[in-house]
N, C-alpha and C positions, 0 to 999 in steps of 0.2 A: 118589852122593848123590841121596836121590828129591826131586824139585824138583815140588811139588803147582802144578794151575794158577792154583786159586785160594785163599786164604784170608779167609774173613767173621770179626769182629773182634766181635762182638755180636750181642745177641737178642732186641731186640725187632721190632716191628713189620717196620722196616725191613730189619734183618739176614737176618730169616726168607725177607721179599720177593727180597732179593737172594741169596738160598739159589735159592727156587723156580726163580728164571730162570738163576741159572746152571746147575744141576742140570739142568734142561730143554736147555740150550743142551749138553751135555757136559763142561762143566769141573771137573765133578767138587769141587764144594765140599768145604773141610772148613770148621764155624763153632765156632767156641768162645763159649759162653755168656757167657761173664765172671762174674762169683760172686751177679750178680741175672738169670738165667734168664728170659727173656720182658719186664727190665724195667721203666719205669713203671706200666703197663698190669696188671702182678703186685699193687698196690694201687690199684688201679682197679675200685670195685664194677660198679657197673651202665656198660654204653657203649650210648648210643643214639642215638650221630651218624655211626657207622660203616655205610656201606651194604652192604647185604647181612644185616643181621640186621633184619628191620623188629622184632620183639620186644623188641630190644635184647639184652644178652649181659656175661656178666659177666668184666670182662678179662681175671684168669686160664683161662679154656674159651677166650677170644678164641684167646690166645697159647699155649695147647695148640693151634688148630685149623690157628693158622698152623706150630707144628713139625709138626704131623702130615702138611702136605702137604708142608714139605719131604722130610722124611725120603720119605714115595710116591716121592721123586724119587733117593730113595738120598744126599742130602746124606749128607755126616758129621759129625754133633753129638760134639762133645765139649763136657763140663761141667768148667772148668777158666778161670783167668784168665790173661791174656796180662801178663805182667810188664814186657818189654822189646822194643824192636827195632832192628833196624838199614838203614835205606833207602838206604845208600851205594855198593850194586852196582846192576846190572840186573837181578839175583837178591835177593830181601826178604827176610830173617830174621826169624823173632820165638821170643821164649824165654815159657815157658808156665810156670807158679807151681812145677811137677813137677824143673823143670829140663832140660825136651824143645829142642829146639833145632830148627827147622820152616823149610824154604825153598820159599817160592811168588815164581812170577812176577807173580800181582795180588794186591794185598790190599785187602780191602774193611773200611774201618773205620764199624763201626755202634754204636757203644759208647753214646750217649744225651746226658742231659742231667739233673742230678738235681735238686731242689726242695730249695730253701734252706728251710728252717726255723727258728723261734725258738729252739728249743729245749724246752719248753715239756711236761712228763710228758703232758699232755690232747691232744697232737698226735697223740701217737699210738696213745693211748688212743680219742680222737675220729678217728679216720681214715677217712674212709667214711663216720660217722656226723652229718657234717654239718662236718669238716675237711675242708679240701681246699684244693689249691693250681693249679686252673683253673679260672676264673669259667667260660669257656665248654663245657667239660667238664658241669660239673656244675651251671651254676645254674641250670638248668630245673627241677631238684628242688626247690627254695623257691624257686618263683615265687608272687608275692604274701605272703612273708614278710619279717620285717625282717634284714640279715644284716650283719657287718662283713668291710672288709677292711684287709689291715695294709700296709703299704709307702708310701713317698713317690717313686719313680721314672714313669716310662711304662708300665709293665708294672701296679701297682697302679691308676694312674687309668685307664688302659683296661679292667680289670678292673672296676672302681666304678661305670665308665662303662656296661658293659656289664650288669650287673648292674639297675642307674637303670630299662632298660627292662625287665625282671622284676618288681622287689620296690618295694613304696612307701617304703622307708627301705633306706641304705645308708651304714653309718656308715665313714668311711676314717679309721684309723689311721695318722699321722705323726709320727717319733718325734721330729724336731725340729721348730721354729719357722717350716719352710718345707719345700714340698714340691722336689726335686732333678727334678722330672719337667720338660719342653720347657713355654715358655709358655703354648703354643698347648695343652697337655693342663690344666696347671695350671688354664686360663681356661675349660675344658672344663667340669671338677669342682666350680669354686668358682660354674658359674652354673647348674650344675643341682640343682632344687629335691628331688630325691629325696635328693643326698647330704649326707650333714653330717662335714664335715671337723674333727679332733681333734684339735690340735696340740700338741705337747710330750707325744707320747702312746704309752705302754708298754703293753704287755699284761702282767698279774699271772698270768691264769691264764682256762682256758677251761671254761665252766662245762657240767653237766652228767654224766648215768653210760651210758645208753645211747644219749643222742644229745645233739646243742648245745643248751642252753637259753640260753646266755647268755657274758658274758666279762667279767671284774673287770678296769677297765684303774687306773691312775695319770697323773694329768697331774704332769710331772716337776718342773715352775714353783710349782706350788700344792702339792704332794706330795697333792692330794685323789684319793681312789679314790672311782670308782663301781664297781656292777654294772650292766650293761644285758643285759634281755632279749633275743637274737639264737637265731636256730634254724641259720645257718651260721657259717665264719670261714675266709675265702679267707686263703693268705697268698702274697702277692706279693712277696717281699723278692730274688726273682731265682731264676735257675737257674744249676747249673754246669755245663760240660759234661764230660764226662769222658774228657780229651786228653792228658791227662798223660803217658800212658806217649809221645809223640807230641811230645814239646813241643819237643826237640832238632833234627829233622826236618822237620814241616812249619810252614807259614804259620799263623798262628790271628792272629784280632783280641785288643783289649786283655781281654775277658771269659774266653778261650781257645778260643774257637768255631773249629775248622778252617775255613781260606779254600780256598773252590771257585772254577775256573774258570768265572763267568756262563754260567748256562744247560745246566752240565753238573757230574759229582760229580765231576772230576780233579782232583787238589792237582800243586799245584807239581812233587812229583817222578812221573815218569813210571811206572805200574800202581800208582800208590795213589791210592784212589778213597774218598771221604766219603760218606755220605749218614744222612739221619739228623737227629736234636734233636742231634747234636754239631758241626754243620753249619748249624743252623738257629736261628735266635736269634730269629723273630719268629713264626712259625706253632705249631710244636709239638704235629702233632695227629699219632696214629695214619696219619690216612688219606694226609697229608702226609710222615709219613715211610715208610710204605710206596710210594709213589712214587718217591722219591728212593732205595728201595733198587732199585726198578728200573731205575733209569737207570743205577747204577752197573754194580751188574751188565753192562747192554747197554754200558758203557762199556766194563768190565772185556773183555768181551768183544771188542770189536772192537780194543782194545790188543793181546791176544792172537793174534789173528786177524792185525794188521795186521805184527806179529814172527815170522809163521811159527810159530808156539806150536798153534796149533789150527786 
């Protein structure tokens, strides 16, 4: 039975990072892409908070630049999704969509975090073009324009919030009669004068052909539709992370974010290692999960190291 040292479970930022360093250290990765290749970051036009690009770069060449050093290192990329597995030895299985059947001593799960959506035909029509689902991402691109965002939790008023100090008008979208967000954001949102809160409030549709002009919403109380002029449309309504094949196995909170041991990417059972937006519920940036694929890595590593493995 060939028993690999390591195996990385995804491909973006993080996955890639956790390639680099274990490929450098000898453990000879193998990663599997999972059936979105590089990613968030794959519909991610322009990045200009990632260091090292002062031009900024557009996220697909991003996550081409990070496979291309892994592979320098001899990673093995397979493009293929990871269906099942099994963490119940001190040998890890996982079965591939092919019906491959893979035993590694570490495995490094980098799998992400996806962006909820309305649903909405113009989401994704508008994607790039002035849609988007990270205020901080993106709303340097309409600064000093007016823009909406949709959601009633912490994630939308921090968004609005953040926004407030960009754009002279920020309109927030709440589909009911009260926002579900912490008091202390709530109290945040309702006393700053740049935003205007929308209550009992649907989005019909988001307007616009090659970029946002605007968005038809409905107040659900009055059945009144407006249109308003808007040049973005953040939508905030949550992320998922994508644990599933995972959920029998390890720890995750109630959203299903994998639980880490404080200050390191270990999960509960011993040479499985997290890192990553599937790990991470509050930051969610490239540069952030490329970090946390390093530490797995050096985690994964010294697991290995510490079993006589390597």
């Amino acid at each position: 039975m060939n028993i690999h040292h390591c195996i990385i479970i995804g491909s973006g930022p993080s996955g890639y990072t956790a390639a680099i360093y274990a490929a450098r250290a000898n453990m000879h990765p193998v990663l599997f892409t999972g059936s979105e290749p590089g990613g968030q970051l794959m519909i991610t036009t322009e990045v200009e908070n990632y260091p090292g690009y002062p031009k900024g770069v557009h996220g697909p060449q991003m996550m081409d630049d990070f496979k291309n050093q892994a592979e320098r290192f001899e990673t093995d990329i397979r493009y293929e999704r990871i269906t099942g597995v099994d963490f119940s030895g001190p040998v890890h299985k996982i079965w591939t969509e092919s019906g491959e059947v893979l035993h590694a001593h570490a495995i490094i799960i980098s799998t992400g975090a996806s962006a909820k959506w309305l649903g909405l035909p113009a989401e994704q029509k508008l994607m790039n073009k002035g849609v988007s689902a990270c205020a901080v991402c993106d709303g340097f691109f309409f600064k000093g324009l007016e823009v909406a965002v949709v959601g009633g939790g912490d994630t939308a008023a921090e968004e609005a919030s953040y926004l407030a100090k960009l754009c002279p008008k920020v309109h927030l979208l709440v589909r009911k009669d009260q926002m579900r967000a912490s008091k202390i954001m709530q109290e945040r949102v309702a006393s700053n004068p740049a935003i205007q809160i929308h209550y009992n409030t649907e989005t019909l549709d988001i307007l616009g052909e090659e970029e946002v002009t605007g968005m038809k919403i409905i107040n659900t109380v009055t059945k009144q539709i407006s249109e308003i002029p808007i040049k973005a449309f953040f939508v905030a309504i949550g992320h998922k992370p994508n644990s599933d094949p995972f959920l029998n196995w390890l720890d995750m909170d109630e959203q299903g974010y994998i639980k880490t041991i404080p200050g390191t990417s270990k999960t509960k059972v011993p040479g499985v290692f997290a890192s990553g937006d599937v790990q991470d519920r509050i930051y969610r940036q490239a540069v952030t999960a490329a970090g946390s694929g390093c530490m797995a890595a050096l985690d994964a590593e010294r697991y290995l190291a510490e079993n006589g493995i390597i």
